[in-house]
MARZABA-987398 format. One record per atom (N, C-alpha, C, O): atom name; residue in one letter; x, y, z; residue number from 1. Coordinates in nm, 4 decimals, padded with zeros to 6 digits, m for minus. Layout:
N
   atomo   residuo       east      north         up   num
      CA         A          X          Y          Z   NUM
...
***
This chain:
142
   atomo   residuo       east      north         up   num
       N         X    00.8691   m08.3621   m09.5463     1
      CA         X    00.9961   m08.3172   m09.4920     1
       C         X    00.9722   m08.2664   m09.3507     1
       O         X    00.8765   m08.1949   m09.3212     1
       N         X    01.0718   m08.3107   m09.2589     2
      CA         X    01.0516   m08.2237   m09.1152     2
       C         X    01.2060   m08.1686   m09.0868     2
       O         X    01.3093   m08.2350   m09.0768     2
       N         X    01.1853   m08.0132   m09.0765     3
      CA         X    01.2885   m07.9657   m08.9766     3
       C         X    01.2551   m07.8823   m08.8369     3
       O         X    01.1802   m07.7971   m08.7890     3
       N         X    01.3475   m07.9554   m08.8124     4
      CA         X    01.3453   m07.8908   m08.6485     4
       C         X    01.4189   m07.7485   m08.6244     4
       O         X    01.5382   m07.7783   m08.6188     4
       N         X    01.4103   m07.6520   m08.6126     5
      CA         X    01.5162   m07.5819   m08.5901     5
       C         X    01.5167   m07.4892   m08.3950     5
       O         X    01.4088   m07.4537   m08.3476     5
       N         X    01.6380   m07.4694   m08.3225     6
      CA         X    01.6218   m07.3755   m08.2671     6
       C         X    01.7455   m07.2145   m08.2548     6
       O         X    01.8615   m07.1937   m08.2903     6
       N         X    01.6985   m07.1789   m08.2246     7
      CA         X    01.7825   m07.0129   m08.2233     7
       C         X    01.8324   m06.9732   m08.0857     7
       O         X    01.7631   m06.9091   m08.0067     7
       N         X    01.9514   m07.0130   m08.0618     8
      CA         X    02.0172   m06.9708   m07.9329     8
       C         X    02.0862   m06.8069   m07.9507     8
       O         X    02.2029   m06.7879   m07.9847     8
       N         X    02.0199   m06.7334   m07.9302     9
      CA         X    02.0479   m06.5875   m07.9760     9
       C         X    02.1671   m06.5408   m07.8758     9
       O         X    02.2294   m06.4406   m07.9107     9
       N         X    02.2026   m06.6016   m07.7599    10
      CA         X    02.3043   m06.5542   m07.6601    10
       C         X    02.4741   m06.6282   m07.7161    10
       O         X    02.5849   m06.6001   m07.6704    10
       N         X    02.4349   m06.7402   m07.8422    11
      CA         X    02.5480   m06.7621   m07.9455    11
       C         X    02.4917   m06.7082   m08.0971    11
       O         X    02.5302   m06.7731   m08.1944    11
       N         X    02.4167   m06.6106   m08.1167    12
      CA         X    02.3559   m06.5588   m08.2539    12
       C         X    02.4106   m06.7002   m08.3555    12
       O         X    02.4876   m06.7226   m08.4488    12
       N         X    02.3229   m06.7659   m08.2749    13
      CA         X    02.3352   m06.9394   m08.3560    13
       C         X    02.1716   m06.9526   m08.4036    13
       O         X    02.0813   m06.8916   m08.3463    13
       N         X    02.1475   m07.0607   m08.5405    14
      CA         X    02.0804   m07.0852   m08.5346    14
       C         X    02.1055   m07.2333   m08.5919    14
       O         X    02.1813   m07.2550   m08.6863    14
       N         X    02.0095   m07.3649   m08.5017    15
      CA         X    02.0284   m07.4421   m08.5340    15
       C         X    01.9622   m07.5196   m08.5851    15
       O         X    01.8579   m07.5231   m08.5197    15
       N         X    01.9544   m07.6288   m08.7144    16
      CA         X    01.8506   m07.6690   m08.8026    16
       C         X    01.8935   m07.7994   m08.8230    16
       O         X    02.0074   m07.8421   m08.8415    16
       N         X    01.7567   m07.8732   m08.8153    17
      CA         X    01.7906   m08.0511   m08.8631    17
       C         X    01.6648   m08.0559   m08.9776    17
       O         X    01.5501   m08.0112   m08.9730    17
       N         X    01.7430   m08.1344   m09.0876    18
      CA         X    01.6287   m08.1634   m09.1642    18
       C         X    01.6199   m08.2744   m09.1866    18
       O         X    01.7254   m08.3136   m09.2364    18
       N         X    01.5062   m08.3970   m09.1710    19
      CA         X    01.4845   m08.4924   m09.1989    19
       C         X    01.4186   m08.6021   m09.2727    19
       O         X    01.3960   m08.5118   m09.3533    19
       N         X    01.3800   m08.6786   m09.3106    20
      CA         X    01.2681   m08.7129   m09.4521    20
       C         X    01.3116   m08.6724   m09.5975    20
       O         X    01.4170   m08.6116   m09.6164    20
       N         X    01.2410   m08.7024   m09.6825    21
      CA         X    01.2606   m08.6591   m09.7874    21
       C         X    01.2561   m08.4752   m09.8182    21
       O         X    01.1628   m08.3952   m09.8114    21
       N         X    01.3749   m08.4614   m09.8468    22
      CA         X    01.3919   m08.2831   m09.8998    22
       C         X    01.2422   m08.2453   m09.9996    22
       O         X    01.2058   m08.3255   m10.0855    22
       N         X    01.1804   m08.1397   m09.9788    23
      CA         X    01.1117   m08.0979   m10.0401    23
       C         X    01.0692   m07.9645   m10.0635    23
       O         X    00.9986   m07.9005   m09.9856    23
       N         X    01.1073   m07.9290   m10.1573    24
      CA         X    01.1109   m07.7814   m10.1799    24
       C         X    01.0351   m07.6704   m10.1163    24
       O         X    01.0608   m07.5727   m10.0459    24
       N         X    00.9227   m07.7307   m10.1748    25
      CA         X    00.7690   m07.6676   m10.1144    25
       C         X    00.7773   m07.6685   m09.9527    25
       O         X    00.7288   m07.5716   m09.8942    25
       N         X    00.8298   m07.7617   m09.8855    26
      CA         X    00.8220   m07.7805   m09.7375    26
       C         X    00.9581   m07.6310   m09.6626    26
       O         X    00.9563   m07.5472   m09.5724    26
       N         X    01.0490   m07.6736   m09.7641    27
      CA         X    01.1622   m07.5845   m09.6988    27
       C         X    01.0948   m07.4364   m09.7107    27
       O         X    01.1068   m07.3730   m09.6058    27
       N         X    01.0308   m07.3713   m09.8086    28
      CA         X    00.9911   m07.2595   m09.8567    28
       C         X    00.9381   m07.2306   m09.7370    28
       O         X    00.9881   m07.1495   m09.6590    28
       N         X    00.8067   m07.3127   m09.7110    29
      CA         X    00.7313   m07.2810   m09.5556    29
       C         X    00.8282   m07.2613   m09.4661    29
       O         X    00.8252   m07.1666   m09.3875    29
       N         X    00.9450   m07.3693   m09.4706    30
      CA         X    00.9939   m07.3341   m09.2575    30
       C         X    01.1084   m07.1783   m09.2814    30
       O         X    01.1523   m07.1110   m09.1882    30
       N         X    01.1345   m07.1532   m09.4287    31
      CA         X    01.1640   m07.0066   m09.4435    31
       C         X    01.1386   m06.9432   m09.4004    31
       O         X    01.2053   m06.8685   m09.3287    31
       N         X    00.9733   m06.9413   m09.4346    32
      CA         X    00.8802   m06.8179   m09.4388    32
       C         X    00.8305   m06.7778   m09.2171    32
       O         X    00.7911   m06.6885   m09.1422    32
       N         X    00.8696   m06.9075   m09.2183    33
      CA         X    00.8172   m06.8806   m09.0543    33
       C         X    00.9125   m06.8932   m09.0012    33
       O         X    00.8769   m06.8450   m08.8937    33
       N         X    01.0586   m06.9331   m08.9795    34
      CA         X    01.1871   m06.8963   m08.9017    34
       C         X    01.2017   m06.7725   m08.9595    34
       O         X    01.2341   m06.6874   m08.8767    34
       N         X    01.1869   m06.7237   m09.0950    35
      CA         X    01.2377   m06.5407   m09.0722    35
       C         X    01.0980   m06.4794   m09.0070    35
       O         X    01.0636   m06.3740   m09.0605    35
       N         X    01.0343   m06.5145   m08.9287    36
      CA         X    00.9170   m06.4781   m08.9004    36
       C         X    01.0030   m06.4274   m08.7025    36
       O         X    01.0144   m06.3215   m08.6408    36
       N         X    01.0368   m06.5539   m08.6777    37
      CA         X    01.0785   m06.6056   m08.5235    37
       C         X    01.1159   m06.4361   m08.4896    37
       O         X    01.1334   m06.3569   m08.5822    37
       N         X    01.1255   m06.3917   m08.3346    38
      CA         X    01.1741   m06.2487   m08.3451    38
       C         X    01.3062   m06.2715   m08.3315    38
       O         X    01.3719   m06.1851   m08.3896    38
       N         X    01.4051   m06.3969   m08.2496    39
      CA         X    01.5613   m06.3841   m08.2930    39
       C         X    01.6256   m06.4129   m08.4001    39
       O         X    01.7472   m06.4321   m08.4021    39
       N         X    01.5403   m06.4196   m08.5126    40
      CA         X    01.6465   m06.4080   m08.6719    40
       C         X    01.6989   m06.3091   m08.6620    40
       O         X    01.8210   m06.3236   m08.6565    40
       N         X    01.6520   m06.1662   m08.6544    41
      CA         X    01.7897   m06.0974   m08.6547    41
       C         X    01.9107   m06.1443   m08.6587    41
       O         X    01.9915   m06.1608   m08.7501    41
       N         X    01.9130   m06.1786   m08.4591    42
      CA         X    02.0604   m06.2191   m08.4228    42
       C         X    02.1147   m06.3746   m08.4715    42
       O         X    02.1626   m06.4685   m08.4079    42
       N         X    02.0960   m06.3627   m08.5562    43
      CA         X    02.1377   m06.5103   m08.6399    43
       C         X    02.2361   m06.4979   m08.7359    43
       O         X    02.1983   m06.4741   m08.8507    43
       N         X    02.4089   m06.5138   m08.7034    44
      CA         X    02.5122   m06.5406   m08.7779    44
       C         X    02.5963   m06.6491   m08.7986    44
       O         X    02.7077   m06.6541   m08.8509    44
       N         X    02.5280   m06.7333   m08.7509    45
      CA         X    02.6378   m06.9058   m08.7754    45
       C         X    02.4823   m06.9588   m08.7396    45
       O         X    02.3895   m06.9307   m08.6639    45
       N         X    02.5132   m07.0444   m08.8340    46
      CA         X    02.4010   m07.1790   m08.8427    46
       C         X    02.4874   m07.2981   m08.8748    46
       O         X    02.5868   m07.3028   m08.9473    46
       N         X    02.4134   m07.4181   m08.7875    47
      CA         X    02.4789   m07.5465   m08.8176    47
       C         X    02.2918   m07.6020   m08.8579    47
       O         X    02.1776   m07.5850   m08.8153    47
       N         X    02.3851   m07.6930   m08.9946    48
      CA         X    02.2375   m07.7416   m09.0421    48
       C         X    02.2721   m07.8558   m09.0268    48
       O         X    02.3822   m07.8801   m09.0764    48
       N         X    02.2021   m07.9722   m08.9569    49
      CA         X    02.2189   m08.1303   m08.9837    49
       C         X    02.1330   m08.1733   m09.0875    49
       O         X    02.0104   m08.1761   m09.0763    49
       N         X    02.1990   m08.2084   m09.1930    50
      CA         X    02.1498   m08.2719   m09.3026    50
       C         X    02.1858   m08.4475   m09.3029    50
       O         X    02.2123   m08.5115   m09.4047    50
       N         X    02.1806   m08.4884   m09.2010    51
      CA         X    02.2706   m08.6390   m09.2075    51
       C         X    02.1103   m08.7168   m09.2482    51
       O         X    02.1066   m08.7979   m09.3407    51
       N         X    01.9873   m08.6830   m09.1715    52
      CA         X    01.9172   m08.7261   m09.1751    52
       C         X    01.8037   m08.6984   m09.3362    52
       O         X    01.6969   m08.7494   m09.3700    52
       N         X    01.8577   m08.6362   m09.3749    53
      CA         X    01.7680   m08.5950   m09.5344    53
       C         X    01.7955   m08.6895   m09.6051    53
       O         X    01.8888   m08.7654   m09.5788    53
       N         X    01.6830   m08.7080   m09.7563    54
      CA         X    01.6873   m08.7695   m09.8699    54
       C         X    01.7519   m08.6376   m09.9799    54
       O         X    01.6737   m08.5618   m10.0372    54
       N         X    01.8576   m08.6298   m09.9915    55
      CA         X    01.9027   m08.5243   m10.0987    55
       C         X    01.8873   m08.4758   m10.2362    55
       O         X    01.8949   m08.3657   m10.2909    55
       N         X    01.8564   m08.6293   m10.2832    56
      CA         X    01.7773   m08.5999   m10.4337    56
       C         X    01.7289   m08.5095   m10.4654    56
       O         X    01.7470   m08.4670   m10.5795    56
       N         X    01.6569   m08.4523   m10.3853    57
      CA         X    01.5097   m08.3449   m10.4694    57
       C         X    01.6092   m08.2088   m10.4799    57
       O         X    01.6174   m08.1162   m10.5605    57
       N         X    01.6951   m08.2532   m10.3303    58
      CA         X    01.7571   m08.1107   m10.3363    58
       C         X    01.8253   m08.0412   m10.4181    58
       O         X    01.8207   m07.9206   m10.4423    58
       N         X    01.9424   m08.1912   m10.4946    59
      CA         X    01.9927   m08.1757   m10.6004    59
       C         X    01.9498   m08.1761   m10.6932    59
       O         X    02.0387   m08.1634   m10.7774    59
       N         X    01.8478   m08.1845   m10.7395    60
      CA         X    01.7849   m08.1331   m10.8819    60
       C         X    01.7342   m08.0282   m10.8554    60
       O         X    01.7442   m07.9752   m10.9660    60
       N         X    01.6821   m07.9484   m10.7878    61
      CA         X    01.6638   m07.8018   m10.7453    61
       C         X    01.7587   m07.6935   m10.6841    61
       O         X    01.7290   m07.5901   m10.6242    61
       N         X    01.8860   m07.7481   m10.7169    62
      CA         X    01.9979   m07.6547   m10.6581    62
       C         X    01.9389   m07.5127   m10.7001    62
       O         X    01.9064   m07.4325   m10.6126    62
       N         X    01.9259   m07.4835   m10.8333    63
      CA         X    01.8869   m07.3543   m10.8928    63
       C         X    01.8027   m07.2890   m10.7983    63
       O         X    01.8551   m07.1921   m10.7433    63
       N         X    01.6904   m07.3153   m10.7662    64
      CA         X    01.5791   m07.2851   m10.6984    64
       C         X    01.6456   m07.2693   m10.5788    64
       O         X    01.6507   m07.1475   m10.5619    64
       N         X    01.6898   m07.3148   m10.5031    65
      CA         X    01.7706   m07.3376   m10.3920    65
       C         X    01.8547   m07.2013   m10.3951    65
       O         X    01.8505   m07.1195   m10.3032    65
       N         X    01.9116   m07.1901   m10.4809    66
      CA         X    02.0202   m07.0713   m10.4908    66
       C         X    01.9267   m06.9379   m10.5153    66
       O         X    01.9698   m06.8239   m10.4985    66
       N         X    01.7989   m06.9671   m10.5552    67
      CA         X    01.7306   m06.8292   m10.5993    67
       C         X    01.6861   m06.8298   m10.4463    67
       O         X    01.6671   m06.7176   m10.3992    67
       N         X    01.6662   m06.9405   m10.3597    68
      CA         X    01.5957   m06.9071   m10.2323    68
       C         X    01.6811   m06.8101   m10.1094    68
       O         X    01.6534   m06.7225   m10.0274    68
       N         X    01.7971   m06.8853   m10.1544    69
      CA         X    01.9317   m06.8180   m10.0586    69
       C         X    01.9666   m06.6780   m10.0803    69
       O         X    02.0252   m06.6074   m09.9982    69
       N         X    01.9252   m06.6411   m10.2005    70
      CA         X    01.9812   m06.4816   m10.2657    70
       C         X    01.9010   m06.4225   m10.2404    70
       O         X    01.9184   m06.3313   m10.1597    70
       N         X    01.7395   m06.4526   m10.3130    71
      CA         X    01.6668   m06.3595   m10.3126    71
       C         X    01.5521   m06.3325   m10.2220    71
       O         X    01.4902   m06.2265   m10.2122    71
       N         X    01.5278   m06.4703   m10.1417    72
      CA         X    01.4067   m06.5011   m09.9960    72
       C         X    01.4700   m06.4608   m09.8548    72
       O         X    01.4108   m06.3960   m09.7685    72
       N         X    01.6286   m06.5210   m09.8443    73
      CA         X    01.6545   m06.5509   m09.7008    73
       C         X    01.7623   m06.3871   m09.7203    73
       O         X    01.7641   m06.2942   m09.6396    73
       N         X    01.8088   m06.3927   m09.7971    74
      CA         X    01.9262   m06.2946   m09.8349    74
       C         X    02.0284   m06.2443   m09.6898    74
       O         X    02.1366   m06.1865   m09.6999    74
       N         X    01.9750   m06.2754   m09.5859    75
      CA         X    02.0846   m06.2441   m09.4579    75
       C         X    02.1916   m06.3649   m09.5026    75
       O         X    02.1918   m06.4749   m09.5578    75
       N         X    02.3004   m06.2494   m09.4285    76
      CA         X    02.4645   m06.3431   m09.4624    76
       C         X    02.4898   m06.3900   m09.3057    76
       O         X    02.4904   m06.3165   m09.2070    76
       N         X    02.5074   m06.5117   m09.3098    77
      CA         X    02.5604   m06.6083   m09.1764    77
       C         X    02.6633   m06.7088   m09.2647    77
       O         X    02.6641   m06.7333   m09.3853    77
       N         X    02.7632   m06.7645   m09.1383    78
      CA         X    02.7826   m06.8997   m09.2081    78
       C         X    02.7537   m06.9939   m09.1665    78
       O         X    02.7292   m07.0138   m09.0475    78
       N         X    02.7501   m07.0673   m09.2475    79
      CA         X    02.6016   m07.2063   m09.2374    79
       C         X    02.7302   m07.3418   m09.1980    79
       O         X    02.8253   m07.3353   m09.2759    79
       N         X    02.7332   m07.3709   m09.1711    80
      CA         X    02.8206   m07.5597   m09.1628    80
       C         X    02.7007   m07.6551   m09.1505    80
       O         X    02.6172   m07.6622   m09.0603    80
       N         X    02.7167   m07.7474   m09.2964    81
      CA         X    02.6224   m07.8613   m09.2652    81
       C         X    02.6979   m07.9704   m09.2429    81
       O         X    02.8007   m08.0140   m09.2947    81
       N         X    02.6162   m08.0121   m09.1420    82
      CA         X    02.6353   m08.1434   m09.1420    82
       C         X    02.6366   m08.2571   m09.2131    82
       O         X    02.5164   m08.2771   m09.1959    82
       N         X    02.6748   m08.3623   m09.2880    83
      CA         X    02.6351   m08.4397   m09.3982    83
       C         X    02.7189   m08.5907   m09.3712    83
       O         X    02.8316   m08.6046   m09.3238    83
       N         X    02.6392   m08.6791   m09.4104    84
      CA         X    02.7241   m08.8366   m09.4439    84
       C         X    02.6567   m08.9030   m09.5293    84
       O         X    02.6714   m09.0250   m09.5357    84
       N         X    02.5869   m08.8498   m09.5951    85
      CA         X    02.5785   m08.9376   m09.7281    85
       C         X    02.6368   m08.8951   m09.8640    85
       O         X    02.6358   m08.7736   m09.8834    85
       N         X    02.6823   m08.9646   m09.9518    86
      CA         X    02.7520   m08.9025   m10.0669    86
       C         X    02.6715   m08.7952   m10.1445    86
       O         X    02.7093   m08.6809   m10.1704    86
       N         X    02.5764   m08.8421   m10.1705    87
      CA         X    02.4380   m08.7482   m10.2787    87
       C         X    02.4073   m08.6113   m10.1566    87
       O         X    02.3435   m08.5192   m10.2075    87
       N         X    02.4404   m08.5922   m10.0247    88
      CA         X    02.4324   m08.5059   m09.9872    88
       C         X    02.5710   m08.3995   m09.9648    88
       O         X    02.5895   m08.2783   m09.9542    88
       N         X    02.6334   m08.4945   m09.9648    89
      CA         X    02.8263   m08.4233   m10.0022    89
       C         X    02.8013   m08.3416   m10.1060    89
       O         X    02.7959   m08.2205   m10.1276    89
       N         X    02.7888   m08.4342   m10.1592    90
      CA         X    02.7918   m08.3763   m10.3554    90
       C         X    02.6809   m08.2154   m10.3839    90
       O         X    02.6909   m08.1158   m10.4556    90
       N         X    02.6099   m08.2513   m10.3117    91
      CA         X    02.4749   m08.1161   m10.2977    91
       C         X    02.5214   m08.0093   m10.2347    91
       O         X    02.5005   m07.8927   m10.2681    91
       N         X    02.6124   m08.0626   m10.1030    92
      CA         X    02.6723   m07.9019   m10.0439    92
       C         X    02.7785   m07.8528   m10.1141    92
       O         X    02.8190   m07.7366   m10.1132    92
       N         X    02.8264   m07.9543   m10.1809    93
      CA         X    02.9920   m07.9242   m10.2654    93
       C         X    02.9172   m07.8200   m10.3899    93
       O         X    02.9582   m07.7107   m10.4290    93
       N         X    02.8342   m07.8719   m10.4202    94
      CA         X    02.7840   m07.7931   m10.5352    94
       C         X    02.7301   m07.6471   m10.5204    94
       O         X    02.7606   m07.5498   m10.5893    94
       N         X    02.6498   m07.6530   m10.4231    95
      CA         X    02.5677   m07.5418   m10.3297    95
       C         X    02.7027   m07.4308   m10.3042    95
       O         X    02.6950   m07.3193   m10.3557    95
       N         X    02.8477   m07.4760   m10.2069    96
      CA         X    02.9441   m07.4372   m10.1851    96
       C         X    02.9680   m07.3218   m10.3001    96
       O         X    02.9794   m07.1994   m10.2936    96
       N         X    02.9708   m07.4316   m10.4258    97
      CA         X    03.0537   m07.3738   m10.5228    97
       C         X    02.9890   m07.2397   m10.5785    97
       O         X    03.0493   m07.1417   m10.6222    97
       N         X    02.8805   m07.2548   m10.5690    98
      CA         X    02.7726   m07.1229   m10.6523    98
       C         X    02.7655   m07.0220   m10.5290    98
       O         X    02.7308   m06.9043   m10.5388    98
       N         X    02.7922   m07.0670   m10.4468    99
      CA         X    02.7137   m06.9338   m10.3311    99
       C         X    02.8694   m06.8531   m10.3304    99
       O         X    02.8817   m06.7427   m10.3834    99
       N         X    02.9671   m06.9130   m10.2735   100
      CA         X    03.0886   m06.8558   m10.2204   100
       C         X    03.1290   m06.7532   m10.3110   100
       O         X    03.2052   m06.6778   m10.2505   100
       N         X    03.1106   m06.7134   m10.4391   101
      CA         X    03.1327   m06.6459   m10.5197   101
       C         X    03.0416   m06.5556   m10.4942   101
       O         X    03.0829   m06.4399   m10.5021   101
       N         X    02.9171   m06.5709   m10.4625   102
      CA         X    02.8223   m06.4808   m10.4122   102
       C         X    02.8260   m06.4282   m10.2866   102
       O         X    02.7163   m06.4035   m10.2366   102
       N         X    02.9272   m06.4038   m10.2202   103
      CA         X    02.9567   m06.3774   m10.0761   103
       C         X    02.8915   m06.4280   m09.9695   103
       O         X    02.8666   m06.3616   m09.8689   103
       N         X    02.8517   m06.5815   m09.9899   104
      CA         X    02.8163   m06.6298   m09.8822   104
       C         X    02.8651   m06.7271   m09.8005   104
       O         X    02.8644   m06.8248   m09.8753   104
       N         X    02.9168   m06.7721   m09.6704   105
      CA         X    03.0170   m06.8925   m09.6541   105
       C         X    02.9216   m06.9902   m09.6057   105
       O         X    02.8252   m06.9650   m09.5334   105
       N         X    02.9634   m07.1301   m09.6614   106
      CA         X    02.9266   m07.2273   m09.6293   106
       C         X    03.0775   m07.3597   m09.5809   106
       O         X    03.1757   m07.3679   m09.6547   106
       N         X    03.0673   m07.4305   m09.4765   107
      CA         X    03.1525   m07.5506   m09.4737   107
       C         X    03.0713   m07.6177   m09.4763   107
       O         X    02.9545   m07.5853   m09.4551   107
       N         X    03.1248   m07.7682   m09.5122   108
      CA         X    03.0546   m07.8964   m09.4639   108
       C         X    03.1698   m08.0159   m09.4087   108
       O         X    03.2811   m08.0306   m09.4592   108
       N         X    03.1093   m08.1045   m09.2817   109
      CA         X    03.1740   m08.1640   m09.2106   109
       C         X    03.0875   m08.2980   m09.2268   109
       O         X    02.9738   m08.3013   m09.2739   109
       N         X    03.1615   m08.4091   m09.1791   110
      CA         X    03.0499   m08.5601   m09.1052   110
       C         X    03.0461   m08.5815   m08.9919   110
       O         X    03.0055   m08.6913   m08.9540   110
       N         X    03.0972   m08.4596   m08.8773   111
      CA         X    03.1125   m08.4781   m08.7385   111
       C         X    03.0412   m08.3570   m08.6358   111
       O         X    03.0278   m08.2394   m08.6698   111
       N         X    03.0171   m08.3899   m08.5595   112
      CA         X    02.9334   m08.2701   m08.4929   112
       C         X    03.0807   m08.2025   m08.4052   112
       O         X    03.1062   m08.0847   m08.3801   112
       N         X    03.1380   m08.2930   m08.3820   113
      CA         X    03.2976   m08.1822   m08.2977   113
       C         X    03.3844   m08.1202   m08.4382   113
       O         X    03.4355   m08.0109   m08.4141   113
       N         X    03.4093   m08.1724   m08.5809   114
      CA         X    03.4681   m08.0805   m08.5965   114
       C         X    03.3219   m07.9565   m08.7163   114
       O         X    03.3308   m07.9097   m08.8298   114
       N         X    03.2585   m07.9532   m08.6561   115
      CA         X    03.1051   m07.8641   m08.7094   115
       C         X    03.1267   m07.7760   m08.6309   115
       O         X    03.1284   m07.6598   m08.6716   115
       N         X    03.1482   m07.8043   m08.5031   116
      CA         X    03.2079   m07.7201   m08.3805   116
       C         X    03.3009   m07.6322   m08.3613   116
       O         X    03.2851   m07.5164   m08.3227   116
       N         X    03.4196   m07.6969   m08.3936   117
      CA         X    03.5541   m07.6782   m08.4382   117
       C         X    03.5097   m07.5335   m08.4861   117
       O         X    03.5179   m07.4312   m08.4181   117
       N         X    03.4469   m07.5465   m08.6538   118
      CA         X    03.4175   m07.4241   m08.7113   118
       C         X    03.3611   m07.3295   m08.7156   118
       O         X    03.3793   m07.2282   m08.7831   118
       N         X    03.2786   m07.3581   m08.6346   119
      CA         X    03.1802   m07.2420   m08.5776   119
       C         X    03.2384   m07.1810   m08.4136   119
       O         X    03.1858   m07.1178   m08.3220   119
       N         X    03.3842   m07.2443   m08.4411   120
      CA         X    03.4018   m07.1652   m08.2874   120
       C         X    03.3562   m07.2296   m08.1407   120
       O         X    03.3816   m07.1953   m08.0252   120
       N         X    03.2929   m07.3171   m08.1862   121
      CA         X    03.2071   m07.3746   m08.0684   121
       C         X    03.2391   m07.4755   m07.9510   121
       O         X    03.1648   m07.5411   m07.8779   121
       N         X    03.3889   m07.4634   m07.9600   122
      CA         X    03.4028   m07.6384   m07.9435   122
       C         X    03.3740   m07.7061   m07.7720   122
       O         X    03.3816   m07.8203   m07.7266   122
       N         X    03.3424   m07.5865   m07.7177   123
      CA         X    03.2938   m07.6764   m07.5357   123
       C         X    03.1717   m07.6679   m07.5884   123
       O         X    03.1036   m07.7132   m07.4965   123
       N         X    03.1103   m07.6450   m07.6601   124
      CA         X    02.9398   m07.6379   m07.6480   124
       C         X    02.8878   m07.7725   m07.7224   124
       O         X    02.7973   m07.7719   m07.8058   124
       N         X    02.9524   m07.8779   m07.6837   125
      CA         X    02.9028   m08.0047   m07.7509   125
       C         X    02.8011   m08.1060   m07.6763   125
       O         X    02.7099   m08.1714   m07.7268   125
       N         X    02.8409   m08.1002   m07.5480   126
      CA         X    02.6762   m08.1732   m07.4835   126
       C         X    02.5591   m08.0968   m07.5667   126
       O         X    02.4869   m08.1346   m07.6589   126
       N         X    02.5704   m07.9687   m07.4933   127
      CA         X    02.4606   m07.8751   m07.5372   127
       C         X    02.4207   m07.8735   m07.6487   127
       O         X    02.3145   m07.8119   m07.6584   127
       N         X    02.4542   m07.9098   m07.7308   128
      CA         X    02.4132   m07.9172   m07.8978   128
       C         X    02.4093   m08.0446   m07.9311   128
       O         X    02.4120   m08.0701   m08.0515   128
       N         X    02.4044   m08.1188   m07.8662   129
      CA         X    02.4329   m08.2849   m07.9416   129
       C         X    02.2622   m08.2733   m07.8485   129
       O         X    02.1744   m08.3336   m07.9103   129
       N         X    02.2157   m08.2097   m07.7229   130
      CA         X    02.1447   m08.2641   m07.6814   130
       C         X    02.0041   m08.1685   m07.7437   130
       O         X    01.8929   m08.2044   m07.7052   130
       N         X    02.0131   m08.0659   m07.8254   131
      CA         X    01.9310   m07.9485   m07.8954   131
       C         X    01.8941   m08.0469   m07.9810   131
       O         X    01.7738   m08.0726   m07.9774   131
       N         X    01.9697   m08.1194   m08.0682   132
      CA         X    01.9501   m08.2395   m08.1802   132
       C         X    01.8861   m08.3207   m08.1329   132
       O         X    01.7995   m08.3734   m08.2028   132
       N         X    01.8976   m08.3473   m08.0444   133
      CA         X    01.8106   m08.4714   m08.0095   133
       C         X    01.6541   m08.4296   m07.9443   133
       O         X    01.5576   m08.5061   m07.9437   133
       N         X    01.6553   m08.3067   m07.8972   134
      CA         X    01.5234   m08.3024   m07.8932   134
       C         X    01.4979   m08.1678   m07.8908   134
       O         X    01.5092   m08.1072   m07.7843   134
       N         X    01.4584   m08.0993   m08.0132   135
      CA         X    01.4252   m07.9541   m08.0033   135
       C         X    01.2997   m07.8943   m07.9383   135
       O         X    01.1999   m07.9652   m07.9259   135
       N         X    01.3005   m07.7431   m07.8883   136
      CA         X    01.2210   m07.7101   m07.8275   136
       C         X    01.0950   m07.6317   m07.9346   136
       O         X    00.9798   m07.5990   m07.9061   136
       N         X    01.1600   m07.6208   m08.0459   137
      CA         X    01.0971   m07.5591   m08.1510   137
       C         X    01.0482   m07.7177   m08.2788   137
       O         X    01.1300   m07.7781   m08.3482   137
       N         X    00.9262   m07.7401   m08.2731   138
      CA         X    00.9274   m07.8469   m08.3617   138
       C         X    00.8318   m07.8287   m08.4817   138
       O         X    00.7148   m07.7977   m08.4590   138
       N         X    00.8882   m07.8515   m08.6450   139
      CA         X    00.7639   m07.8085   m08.7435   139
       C         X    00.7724   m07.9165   m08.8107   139
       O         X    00.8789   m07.9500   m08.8623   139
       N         X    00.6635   m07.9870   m08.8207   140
      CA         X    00.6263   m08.1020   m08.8621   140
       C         X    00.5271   m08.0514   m09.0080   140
       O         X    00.4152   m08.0055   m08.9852   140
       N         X    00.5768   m08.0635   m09.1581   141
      CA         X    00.5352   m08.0488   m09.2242   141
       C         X    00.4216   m08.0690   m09.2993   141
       O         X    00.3337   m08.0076   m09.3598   141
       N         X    00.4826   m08.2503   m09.2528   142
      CA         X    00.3249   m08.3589   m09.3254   142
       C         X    00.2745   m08.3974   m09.2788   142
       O         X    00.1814   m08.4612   m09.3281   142
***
């Protein structure tokens, strides 16, 4: 699994692409070292691009997933993923459904303007279309 992520702390944004096959064990690591980064603090809206993931693994580990969100990352932001594949729809729809009851917000979109839209963001679209395309922060898993 590779995600890229970077942290624009002057929008207490943080931004994350994940790509390759989802893997549990891999996400656990880029946890353990983005809450490491010193601008997590200021981190309250995250856009995650998930367009590029294999979702499978994810969805059979929702559980785990949900114990990671509660009890590892436990800061409240809201997250908007990105998504266009169905098996990854279906994973945030599900994810959606268990967290929001747990006071956490999540959207999901298939567009980076209306991802924007929701996070408030909407002139900041060069600038983020061009963070995606080549981050300054890179963790290469495998």
């Amino acid at each position: 699994m590779r995600i890229d992520y970077k942290i624009l702390p002057e929008k207490n944004l943080l931004i994350q692409q994940y790509s390759e096959g989802f893997d549990v064990e891999d996400y656990e690591h880029y946890i353990e070292r983005v809450k490491k980064d010193p601008w997590w603090e200021c981190v309250k809206y995250v856009l995650t691009d998930a367009r590029g993931v294999e979702s499978g693994i994810a969805y059979e580990n929702l559980n785990h997933l949900v114990y990671l969100r509660t009890e590892v990352i436990q800061k409240k932001y809201f997250n908007v993923f990105l998504v266009d594949k169905p098996l990854a729809t279906a994973t945030v729809i599900a994810y959606k459904d268990i967290m929001g009851p747990k006071g956490f917000e999540y959207e999901f979109c298939s567009t980076l303007p209306h991802a924007l839209l929701l996070l408030k963001l909407r002139n900041q679209q060069i600038e983020i279309e061009q963070i995606l395309q080549g981050f300054s922060k890179n963790i290469s898993l495998k």
